[in-house]
OpenMM code with the backbone's topology and positions (N, CA, C; nanometers):
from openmm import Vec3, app, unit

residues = "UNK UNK UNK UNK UNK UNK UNK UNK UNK UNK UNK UNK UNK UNK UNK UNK UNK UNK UNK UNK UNK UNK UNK UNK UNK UNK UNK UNK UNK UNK UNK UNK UNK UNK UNK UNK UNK UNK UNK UNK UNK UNK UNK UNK UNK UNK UNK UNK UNK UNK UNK UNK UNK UNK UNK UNK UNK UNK UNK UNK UNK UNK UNK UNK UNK UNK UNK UNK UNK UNK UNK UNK UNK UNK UNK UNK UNK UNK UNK UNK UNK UNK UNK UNK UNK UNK UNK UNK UNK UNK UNK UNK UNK UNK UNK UNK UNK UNK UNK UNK UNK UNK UNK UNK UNK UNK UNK UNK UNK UNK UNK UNK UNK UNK UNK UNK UNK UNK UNK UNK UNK UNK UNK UNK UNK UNK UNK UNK UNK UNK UNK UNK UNK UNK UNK UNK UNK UNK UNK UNK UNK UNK UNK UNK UNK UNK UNK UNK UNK UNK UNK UNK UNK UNK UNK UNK UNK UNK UNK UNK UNK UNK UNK UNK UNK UNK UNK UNK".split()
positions = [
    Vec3(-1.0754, -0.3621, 2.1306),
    Vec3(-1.0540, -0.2354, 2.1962),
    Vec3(-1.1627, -0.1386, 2.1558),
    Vec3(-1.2092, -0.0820, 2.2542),
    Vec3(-1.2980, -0.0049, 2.2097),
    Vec3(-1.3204, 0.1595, 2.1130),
    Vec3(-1.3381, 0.1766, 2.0227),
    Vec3(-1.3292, 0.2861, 1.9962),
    Vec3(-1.2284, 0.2475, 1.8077),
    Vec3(-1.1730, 0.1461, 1.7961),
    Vec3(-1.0920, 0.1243, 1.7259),
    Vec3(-1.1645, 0.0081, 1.6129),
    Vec3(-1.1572, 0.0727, 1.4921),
    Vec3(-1.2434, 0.0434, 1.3667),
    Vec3(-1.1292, -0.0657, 1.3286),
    Vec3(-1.2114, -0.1974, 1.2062),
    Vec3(-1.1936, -0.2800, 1.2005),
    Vec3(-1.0985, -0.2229, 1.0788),
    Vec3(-0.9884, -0.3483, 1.0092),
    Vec3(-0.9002, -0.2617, 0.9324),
    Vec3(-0.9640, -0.2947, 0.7951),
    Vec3(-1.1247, -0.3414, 0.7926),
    Vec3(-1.1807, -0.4009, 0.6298),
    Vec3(-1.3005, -0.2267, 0.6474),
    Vec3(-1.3244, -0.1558, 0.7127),
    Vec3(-1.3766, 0.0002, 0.7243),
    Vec3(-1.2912, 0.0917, 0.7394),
    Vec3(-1.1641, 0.0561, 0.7258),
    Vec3(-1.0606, 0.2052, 0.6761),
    Vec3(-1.0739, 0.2257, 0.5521),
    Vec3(-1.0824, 0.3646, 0.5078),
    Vec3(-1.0627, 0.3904, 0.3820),
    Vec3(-1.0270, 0.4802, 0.3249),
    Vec3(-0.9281, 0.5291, 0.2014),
    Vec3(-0.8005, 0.5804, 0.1916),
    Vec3(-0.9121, 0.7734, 0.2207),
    Vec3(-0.8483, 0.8415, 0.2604),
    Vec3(-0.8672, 0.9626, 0.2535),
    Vec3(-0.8760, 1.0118, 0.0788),
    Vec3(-0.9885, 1.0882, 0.0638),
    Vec3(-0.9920, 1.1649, -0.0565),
    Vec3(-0.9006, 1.1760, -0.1784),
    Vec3(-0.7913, 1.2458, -0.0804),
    Vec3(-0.6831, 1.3011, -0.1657),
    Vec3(-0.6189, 1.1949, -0.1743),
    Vec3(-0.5666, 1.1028, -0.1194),
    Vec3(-0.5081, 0.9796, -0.1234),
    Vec3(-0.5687, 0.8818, -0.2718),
    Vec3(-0.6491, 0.8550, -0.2545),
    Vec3(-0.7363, 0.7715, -0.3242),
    Vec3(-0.7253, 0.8724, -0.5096),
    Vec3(-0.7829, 1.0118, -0.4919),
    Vec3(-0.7459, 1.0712, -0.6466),
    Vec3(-0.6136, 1.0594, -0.6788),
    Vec3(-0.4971, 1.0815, -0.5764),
    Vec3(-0.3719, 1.0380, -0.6176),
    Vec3(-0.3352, 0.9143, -0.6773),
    Vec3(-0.3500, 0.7975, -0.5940),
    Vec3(-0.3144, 0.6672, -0.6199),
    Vec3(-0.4213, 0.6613, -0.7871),
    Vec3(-0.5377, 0.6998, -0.8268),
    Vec3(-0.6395, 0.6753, -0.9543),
    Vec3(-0.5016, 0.7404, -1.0667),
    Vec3(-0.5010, 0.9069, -1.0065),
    Vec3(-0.4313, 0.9584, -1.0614),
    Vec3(-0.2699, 0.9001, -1.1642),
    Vec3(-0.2137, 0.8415, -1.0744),
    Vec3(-0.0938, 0.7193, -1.0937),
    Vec3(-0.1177, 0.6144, -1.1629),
    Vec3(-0.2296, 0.5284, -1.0864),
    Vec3(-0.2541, 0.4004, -1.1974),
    Vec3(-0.3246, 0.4688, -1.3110),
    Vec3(-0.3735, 0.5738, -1.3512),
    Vec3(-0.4304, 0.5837, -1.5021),
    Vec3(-0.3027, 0.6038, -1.5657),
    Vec3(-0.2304, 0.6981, -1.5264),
    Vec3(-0.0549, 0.7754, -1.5923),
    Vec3(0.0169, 0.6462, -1.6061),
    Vec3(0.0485, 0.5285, -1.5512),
    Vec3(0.1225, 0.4358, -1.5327),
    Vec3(0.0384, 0.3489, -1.6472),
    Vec3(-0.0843, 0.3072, -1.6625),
    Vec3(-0.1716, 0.2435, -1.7597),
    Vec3(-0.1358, 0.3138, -1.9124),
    Vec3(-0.1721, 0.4528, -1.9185),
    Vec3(-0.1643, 0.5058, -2.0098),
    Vec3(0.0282, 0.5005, -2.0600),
    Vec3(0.0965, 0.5312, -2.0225),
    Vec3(0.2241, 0.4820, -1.9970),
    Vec3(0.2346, 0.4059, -2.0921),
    Vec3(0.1894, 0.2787, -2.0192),
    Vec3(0.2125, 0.1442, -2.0831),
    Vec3(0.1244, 0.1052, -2.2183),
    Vec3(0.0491, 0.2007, -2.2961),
    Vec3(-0.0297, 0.2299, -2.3803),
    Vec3(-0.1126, 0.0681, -2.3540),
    Vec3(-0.1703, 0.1217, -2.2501),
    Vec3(-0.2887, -0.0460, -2.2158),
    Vec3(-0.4176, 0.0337, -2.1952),
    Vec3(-0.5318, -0.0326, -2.2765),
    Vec3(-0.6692, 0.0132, -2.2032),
    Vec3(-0.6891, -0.0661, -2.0677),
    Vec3(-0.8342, -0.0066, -2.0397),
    Vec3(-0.8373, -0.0630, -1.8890),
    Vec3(-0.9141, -0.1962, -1.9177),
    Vec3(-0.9234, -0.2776, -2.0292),
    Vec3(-0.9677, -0.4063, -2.0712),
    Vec3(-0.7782, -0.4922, -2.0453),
    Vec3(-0.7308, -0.4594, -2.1234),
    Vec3(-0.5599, -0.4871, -2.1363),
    Vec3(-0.5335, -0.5154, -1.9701),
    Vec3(-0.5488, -0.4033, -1.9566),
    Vec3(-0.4528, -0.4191, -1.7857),
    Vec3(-0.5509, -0.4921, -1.7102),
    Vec3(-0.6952, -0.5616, -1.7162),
    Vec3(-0.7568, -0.5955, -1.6504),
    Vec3(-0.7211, -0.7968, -1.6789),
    Vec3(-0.7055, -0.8036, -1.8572),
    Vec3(-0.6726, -0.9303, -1.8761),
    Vec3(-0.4945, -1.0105, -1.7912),
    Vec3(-0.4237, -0.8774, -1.8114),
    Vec3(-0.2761, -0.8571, -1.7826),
    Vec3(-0.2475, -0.8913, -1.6580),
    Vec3(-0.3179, -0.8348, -1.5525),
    Vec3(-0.3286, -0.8279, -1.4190),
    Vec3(-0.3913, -0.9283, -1.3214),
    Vec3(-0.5144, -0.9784, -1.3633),
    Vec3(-0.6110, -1.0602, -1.3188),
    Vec3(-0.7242, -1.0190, -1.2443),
    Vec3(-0.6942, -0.8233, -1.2487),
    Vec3(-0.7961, -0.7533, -1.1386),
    Vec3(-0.9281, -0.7289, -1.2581),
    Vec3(-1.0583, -0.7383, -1.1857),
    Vec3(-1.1812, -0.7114, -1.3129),
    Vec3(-1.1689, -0.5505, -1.3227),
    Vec3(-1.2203, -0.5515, -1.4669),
    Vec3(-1.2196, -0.4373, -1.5151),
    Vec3(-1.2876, -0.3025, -1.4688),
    Vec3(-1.3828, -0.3952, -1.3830),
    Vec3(-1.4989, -0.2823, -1.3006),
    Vec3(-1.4153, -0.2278, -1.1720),
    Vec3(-1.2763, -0.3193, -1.1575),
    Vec3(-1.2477, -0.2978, -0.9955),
    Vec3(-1.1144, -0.1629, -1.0844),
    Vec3(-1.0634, -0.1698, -1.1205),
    Vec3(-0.9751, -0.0818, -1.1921),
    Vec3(-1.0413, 0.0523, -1.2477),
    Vec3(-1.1920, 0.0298, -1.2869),
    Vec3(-1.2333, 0.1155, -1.3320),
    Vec3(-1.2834, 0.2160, -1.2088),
    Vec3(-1.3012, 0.1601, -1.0997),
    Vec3(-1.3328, 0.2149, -0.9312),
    Vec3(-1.1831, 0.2453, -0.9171),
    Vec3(-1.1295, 0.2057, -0.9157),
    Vec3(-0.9435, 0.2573, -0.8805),
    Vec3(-0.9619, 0.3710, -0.9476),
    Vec3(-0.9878, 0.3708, -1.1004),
    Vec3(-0.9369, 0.5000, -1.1714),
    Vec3(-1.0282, 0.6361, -1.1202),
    Vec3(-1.1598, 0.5811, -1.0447),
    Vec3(-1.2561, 0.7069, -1.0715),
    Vec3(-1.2402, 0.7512, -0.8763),
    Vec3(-1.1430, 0.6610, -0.8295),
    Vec3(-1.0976, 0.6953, -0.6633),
    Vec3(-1.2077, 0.6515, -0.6103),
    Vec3(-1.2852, 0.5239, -0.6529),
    Vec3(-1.3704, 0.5084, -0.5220),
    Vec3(-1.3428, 0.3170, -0.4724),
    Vec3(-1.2509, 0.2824, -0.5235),
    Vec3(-1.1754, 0.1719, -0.4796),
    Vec3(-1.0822, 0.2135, -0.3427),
    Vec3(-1.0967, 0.0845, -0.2546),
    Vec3(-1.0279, 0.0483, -0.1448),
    Vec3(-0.9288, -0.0682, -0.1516),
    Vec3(-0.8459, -0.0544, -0.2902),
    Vec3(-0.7734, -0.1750, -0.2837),
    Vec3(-0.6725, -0.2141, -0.1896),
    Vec3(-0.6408, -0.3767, -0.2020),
    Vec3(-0.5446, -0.4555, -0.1006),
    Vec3(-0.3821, -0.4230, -0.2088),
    Vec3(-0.3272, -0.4190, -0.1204),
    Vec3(-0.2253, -0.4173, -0.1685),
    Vec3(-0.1416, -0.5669, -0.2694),
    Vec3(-0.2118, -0.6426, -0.2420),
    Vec3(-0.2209, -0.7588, -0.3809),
    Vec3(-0.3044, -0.7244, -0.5012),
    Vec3(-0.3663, -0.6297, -0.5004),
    Vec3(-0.4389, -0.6188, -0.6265),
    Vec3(-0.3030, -0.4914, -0.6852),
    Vec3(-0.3188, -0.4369, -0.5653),
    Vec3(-0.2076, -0.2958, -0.6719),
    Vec3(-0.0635, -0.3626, -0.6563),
    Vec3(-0.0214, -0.4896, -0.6072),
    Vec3(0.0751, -0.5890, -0.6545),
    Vec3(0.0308, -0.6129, -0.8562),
    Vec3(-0.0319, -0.6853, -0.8031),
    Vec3(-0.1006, -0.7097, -0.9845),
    Vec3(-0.0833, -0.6323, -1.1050),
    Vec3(-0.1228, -0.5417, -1.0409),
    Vec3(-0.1434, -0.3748, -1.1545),
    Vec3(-0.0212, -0.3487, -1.1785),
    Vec3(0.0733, -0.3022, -1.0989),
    Vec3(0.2094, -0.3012, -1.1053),
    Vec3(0.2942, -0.4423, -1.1668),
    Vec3(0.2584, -0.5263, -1.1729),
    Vec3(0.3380, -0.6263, -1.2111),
    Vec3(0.2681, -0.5799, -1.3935),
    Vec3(0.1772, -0.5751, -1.3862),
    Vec3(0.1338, -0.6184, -1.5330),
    Vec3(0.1533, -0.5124, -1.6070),
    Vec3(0.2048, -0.3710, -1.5228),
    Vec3(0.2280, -0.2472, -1.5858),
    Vec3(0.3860, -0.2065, -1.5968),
    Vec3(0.4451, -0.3242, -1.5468),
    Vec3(0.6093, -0.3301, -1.5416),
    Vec3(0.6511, -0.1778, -1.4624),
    Vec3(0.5922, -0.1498, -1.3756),
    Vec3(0.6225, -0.0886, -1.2795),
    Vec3(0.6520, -0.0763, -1.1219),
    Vec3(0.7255, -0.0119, -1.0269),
    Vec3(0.7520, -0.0833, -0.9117),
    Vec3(0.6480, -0.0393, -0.8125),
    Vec3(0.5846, -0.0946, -0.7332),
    Vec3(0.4785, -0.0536, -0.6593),
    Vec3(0.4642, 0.0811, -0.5606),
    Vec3(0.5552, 0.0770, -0.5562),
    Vec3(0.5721, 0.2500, -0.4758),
    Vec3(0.5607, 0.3713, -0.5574),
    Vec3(0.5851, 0.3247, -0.6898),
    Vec3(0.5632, 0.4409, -0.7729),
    Vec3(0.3889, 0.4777, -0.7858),
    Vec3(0.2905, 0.3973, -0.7530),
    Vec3(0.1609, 0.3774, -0.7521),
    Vec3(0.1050, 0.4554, -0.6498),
    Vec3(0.1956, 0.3951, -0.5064),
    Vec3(0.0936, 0.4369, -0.3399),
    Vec3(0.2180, 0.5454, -0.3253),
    Vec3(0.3656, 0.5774, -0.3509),
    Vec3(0.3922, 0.7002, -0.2567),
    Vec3(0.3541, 0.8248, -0.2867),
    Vec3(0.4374, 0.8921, -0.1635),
    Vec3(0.3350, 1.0837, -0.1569),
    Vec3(0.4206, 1.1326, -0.2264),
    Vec3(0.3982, 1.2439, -0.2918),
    Vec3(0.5148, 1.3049, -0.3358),
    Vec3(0.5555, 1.2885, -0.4599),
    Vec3(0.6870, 1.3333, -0.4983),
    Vec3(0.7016, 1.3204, -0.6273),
    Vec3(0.7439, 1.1830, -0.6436),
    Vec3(0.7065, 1.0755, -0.7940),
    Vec3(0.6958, 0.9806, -0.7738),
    Vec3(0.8367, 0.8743, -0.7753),
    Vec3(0.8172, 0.7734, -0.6803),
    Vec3(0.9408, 0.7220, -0.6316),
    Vec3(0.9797, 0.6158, -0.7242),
    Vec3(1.1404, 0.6103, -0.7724),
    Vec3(1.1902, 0.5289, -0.9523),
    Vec3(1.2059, 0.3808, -0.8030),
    Vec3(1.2580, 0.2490, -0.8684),
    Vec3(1.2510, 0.1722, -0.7716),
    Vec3(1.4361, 0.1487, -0.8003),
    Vec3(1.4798, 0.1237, -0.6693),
    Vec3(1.6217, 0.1103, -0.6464),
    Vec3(1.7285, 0.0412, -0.7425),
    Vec3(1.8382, 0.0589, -0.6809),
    Vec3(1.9056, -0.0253, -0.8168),
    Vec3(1.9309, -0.1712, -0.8118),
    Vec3(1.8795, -0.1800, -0.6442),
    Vec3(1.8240, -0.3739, -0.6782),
    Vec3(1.7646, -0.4265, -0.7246),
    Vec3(1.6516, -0.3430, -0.7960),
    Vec3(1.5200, -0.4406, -0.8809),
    Vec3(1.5115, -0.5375, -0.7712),
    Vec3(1.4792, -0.6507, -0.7735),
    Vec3(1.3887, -0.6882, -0.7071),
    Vec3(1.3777, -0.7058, -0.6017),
    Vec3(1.2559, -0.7068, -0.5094),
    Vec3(1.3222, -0.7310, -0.3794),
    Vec3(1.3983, -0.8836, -0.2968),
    Vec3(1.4414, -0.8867, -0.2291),
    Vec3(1.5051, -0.9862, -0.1810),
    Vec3(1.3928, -1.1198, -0.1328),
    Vec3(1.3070, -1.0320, -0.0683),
    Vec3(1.2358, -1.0994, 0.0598),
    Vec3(1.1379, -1.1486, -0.0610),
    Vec3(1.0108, -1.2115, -0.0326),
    Vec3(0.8592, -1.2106, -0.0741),
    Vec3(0.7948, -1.0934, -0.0465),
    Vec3(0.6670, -1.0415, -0.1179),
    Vec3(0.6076, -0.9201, -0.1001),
    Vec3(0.5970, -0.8970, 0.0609),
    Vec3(0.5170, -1.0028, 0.0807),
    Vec3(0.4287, -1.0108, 0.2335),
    Vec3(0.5451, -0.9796, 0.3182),
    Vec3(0.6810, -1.1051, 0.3280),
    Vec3(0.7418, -1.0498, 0.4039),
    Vec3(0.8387, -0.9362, 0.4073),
    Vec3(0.8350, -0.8450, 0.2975),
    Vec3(0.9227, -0.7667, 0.2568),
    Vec3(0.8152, -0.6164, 0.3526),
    Vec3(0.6749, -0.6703, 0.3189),
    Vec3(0.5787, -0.5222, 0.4264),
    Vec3(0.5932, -0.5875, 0.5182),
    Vec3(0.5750, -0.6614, 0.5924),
    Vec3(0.5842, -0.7013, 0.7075),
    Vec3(0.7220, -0.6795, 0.7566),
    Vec3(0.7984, -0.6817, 0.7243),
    Vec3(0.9682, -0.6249, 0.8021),
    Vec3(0.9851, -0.4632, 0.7706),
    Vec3(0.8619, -0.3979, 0.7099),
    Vec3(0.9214, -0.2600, 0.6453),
    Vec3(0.8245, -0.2116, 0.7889),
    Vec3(0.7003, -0.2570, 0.7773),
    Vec3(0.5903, -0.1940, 0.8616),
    Vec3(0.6813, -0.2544, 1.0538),
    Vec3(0.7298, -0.3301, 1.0594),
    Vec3(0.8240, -0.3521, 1.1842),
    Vec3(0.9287, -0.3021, 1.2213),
    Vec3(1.0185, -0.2576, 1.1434),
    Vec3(1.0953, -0.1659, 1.1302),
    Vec3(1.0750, -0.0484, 1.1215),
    Vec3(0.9680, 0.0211, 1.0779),
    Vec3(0.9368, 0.1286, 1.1131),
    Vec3(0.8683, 0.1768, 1.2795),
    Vec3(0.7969, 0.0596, 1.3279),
    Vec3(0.6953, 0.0780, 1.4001),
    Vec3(0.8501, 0.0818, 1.4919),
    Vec3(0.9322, 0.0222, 1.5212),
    Vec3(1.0532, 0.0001, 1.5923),
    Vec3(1.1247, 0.0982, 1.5880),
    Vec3(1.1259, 0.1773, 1.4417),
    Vec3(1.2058, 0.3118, 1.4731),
    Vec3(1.1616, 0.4697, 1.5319),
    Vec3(1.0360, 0.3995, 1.5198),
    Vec3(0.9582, 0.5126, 1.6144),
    Vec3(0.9092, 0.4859, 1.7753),
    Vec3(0.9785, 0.4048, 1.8110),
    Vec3(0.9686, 0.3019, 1.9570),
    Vec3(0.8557, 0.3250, 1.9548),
    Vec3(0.7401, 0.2444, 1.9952),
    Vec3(0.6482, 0.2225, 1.9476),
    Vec3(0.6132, 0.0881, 1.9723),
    Vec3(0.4872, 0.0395, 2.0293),
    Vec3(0.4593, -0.1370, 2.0882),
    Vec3(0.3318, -0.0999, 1.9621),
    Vec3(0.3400, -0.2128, 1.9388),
    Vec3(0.2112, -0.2787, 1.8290),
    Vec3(0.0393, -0.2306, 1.9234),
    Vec3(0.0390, -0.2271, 2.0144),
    Vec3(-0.0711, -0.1408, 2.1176),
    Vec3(-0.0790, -0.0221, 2.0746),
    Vec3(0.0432, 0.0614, 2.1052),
    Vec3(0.0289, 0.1943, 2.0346),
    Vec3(0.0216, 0.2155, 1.9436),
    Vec3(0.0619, 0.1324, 1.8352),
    Vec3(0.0338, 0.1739, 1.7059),
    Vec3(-0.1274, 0.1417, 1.6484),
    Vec3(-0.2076, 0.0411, 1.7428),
    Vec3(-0.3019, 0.0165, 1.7021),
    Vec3(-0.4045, 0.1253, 1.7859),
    Vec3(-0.3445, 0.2033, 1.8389),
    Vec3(-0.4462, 0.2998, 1.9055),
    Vec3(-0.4168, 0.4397, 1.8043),
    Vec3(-0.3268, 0.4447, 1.8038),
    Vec3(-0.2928, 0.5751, 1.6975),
    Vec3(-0.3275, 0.5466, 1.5570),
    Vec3(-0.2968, 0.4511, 1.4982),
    Vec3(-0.3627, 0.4329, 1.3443),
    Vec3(-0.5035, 0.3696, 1.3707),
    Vec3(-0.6105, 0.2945, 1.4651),
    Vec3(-0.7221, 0.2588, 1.4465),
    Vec3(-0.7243, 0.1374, 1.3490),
    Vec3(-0.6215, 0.0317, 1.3484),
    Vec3(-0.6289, -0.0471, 1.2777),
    Vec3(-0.6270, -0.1540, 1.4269),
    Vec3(-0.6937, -0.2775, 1.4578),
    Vec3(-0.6845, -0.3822, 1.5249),
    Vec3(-0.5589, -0.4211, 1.5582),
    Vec3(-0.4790, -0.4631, 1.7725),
    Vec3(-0.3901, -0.4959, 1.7072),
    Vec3(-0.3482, -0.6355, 1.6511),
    Vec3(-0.4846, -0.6906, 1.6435),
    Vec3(-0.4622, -0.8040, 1.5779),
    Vec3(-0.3840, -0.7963, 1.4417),
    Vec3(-0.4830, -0.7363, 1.3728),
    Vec3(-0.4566, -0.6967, 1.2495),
    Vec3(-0.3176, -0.6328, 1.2535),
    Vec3(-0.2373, -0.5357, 1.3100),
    Vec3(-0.1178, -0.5131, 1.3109),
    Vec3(-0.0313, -0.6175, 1.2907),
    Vec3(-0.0567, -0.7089, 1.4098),
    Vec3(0.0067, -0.8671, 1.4623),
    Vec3(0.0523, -0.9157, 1.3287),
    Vec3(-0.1034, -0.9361, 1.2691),
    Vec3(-0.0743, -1.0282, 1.1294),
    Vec3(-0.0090, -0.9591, 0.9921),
    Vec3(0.0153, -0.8554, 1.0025),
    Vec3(0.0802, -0.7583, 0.9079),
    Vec3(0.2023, -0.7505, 0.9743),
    Vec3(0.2719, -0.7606, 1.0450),
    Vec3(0.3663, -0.7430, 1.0870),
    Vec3(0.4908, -0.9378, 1.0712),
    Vec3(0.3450, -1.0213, 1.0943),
    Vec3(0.4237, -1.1565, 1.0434),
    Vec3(0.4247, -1.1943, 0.9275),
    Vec3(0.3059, -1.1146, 0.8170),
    Vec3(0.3345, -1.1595, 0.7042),
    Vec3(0.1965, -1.2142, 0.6585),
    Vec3(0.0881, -1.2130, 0.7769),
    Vec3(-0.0125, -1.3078, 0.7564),
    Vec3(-0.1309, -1.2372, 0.6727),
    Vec3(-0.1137, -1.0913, 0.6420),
    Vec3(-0.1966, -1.0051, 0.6058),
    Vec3(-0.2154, -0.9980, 0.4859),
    Vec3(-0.3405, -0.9547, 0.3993),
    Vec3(-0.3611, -0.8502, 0.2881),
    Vec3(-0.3787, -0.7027, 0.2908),
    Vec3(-0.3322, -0.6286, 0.3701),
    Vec3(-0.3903, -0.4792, 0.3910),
    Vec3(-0.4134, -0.4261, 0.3096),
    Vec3(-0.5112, -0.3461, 0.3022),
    Vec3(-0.5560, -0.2401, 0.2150),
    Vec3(-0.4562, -0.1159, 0.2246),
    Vec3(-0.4813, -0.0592, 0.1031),
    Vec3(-0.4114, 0.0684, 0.1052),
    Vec3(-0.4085, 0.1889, 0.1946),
    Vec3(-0.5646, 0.1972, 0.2199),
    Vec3(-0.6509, 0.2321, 0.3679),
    Vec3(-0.5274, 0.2211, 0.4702),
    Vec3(-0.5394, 0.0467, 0.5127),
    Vec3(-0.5012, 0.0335, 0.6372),
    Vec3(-0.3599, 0.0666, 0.6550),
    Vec3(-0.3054, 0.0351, 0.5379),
    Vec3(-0.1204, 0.1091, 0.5072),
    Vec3(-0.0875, 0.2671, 0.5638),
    Vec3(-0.1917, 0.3199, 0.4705),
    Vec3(-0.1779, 0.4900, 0.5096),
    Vec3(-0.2440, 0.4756, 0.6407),
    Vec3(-0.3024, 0.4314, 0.7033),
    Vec3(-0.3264, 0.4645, 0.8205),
    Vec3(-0.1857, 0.4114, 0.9204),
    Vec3(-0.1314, 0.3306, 0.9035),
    Vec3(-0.0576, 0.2431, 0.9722),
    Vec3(0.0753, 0.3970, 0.9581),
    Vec3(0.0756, 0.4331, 0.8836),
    Vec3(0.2007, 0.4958, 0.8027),
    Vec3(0.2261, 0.6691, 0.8424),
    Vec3(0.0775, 0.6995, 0.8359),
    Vec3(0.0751, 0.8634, 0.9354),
    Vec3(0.0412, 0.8277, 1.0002),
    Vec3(0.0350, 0.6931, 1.1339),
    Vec3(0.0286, 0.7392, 1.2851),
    Vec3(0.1893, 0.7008, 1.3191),
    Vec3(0.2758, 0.6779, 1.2129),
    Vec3(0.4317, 0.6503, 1.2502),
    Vec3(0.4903, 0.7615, 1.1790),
    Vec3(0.4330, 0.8535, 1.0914),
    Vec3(0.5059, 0.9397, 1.0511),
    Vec3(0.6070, 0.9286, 0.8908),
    Vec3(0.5457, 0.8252, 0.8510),
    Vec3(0.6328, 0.7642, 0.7237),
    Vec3(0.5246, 0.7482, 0.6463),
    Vec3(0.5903, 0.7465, 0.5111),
    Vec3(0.5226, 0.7377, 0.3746),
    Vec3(0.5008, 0.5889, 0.3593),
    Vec3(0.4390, 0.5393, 0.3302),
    Vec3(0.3748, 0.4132, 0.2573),
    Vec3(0.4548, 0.3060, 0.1987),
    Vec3(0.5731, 0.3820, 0.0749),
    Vec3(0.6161, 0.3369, 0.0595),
    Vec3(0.7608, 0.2908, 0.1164),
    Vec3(0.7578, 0.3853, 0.2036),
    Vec3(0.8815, 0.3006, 0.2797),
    Vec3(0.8661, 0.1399, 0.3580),
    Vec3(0.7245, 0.0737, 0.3256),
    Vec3(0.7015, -0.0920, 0.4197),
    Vec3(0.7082, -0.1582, 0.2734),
    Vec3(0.7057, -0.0712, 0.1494),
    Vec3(0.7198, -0.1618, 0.0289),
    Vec3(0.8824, -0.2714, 0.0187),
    Vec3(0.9736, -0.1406, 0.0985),
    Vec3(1.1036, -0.2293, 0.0613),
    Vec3(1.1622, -0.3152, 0.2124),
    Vec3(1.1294, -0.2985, 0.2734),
    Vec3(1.1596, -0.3914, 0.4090),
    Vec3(1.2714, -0.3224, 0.4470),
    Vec3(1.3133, -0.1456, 0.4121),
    Vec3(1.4295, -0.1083, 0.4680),
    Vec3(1.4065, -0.0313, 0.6255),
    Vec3(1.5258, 0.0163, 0.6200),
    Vec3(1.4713, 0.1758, 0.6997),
    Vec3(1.3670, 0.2709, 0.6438),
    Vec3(1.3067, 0.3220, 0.7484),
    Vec3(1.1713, 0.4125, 0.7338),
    Vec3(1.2463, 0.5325, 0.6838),
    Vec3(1.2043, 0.6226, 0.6038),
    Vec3(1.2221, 0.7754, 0.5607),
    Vec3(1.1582, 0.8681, 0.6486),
    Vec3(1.1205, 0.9702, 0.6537),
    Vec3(1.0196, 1.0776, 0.6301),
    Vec3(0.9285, 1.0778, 0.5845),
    Vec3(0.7679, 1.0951, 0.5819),
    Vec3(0.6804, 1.1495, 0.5265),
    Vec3(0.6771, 1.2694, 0.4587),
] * unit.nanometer
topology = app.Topology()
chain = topology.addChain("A")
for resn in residues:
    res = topology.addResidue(resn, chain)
    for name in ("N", "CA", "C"):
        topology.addAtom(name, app.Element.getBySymbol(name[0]), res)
């Protein structure tokens, strides 16, 4: 489609990006880990964490899977807006990651009636790329999340739990 950027050249807005650094340093420091620790802990290199912390990382949401696993924290507390979100009293989720965003990001796109066309014209993500985020087949970036997420009007972390969408 013309006019509509590929979803590996989205990249998180400014304030987005110092937030999310902002979080994983507080969540690191937290866990009294240097950024050597959380890099052995995690499996992400130390240079890519060290771009997370200074906001000029575009991570996939499997790497800030990682970070969060190795920081015993729940992943929404990392990417949502706002004040930061504790994780439910299910602990874990039911589904697999992939398909747990993939039914959150469908369910949302559904509660805002909404065809995978429109959403790929309003967020600028492919709707291929929608397609495959929506079955599970994806890695999205954090980028392509927040983009996916203010052209539906919802926070980020609402595709973390595969529920109903919130508010932004």
């Amino acid at each position: 489609m013309p006019g509509l950027k590929s979803a590996r050249h989205l990249t998180l807005p400014p304030d987005r990006r110092r937030d999310l650094a902002e979080r994983v340093r507080q969540a690191r420091q937290a866990a009294d880990f240097t950024q050597e620790t959380l890099a052995r802990a995690s499996g992400v290199t130390v240079q890519h964490i060290q771009r997370i912390e200074r906001a000029t990382a575009n991570p996939t949401l499997t790497t800030l899977y990682a970070i969060s696993d190795a920081l015993g924290v729940d992943v929404r507390t990392l990417v949502a807006r706002g004040d930061l979100v504790e994780p439910d009293s299910r602990g874990n989720l039911p589904l697999s990651r992939s398909r747990a965003l993939a039914e959150g990001v469908r369910r949302a796109r559904q509660a805002a009636d909404v065809t995978q066309e429109y959403l790929s014209q309003a967020s600028g993500v492919t709707v291929r790329h929608v397609r495959r985020i929506e079955r599970g087949e994806a890695n999205p970036s954090l980028a392509t999340l927040c983009a996916i997420g203010d052209a539906l009007g919802v926070d980020v972390g609402t595709f973390m739990t595969g529920g109903s969408p919130g508010g932004a």
